[in-house]
C-alpha positions in Angstrom: 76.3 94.6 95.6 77.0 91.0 97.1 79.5 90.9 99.8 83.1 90.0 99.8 85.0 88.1 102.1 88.6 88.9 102.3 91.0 86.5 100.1 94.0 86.7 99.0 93.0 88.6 95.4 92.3 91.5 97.7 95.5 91.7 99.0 98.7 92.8 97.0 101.6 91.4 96.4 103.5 91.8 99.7 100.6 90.5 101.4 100.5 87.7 99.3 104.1 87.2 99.9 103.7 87.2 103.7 100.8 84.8 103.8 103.1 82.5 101.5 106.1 82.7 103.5 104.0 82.1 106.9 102.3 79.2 105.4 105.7 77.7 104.6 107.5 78.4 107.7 104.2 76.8 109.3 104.9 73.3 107.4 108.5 73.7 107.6 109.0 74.7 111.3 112.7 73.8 112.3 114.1 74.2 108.5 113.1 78.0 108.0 114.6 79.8 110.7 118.1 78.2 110.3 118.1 78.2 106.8 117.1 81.5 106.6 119.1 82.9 108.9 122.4 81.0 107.8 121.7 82.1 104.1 120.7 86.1 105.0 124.0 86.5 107.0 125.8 84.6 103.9 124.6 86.8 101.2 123.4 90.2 103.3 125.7 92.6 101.7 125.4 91.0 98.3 121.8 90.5 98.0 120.6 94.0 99.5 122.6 96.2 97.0 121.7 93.6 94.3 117.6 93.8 95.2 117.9 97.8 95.7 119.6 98.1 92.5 117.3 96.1 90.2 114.4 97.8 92.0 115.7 101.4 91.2 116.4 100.4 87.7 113.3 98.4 87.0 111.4 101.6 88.9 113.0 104.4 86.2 112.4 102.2 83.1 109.0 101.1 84.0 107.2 104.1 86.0 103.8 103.6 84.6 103.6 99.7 85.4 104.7 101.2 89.1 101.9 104.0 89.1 99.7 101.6 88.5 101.2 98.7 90.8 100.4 101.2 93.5 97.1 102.3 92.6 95.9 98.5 92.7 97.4 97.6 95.3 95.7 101.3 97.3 92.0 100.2 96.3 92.7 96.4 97.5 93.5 97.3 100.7 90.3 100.0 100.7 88.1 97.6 99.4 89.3 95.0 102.0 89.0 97.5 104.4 85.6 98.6 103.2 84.7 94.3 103.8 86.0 94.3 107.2 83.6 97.3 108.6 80.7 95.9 106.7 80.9 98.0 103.4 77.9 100.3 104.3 77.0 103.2 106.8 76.8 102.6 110.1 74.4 106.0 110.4 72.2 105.3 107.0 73.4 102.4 105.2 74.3 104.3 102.8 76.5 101.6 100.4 78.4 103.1 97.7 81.8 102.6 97.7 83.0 106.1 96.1 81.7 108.2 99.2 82.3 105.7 102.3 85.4 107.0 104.6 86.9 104.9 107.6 86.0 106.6 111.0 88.0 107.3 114.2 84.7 106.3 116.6 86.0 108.5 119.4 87.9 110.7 116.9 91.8 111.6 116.9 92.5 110.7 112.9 94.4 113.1 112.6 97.1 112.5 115.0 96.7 109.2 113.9 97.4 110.0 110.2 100.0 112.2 111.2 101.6 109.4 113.3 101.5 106.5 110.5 101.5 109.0 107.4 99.2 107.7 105.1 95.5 106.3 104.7 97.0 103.1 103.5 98.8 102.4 107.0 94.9 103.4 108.7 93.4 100.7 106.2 95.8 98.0 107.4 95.1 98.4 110.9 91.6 98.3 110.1 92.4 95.3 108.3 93.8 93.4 111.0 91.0 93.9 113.0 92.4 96.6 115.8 89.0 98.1 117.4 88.0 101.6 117.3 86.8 102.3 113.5 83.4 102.5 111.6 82.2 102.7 108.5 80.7 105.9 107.8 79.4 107.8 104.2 81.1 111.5 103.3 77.8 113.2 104.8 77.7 111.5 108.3 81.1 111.6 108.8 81.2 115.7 108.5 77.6 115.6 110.8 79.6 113.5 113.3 82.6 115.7 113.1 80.1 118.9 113.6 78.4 117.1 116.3 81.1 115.7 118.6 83.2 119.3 117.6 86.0 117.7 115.7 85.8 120.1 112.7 89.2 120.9 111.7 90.6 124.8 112.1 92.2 126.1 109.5 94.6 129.4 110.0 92.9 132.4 108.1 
């Protein structure tokens, strides 16, 4: 499997839309902050019903494009994830996507995934490169868990 580097078709579309607006704001320094500002306060009230409207309404007639919407966008942010931490084992080398799991390397995730609520907020730190995560496949990750004595309990 060759290696990707992260570009923008791994990202979704907010991401896409960040990188976009920092690039602009980058070339356009002294224009975006005070034209941005002036027009938000203009139009707040306006434009925040009119944007949480449409998105309801466009959400209830079009829930499968928005399953799917989120699904994509899910695996882009693994799979750029997954390209950060080197998309193999760090035990084995053990390379296929389907059975590698992000790591806590001195455990604790999960009161981290309680904290940030989802696996999608852990892959977007992971992303942007905050230490303290490997790369590990299904069976290495239970060994270490068994090893350092993070198995979860479970109430009988």
């Amino acid at each position: 499997m060759a290696t990707l580097t992260i570009t923008e078709d791994l990202l979704c579309h907010r991401e896409r839309q960040r990188l976009a607006t920092a690039r602009w704001r980058a070339k356009y320094p002294g224009r975006s902050q005070a034209q941005s500002r002036a027009s938000y306060l203009k139009n707040k009230d306006r434009n925040k019903a009119r944007v949480a409207a449409n998105g309801v309404k466009w959400r209830r007639e079009h829930p499968e494009r928005k399953r799917k919407h989120n699904r994509d966008c899910f695996h882009r942010v693994r799979r750029a994830a997954l390209v950060v931490l080197g998309e193999k084992c760090k035990r084995c080398g053990f390379s296929d996507v389907r059975a590698l799991q992000i790591d806590h390397v001195n455990g604790g995730g999960n009161q981290e995934y309680k904290l940030l609520g989802s696996r999608y907020n852990i892959w977007k730190r992971v992303i942007s490169g905050i230490p303290g995560y490997q790369l590990l496949c299904a069976n290495c990750n239970w060994i270490k868990k068994d090893e350092c004595g993070e198995k979860t309990r479970r109430a009988s």
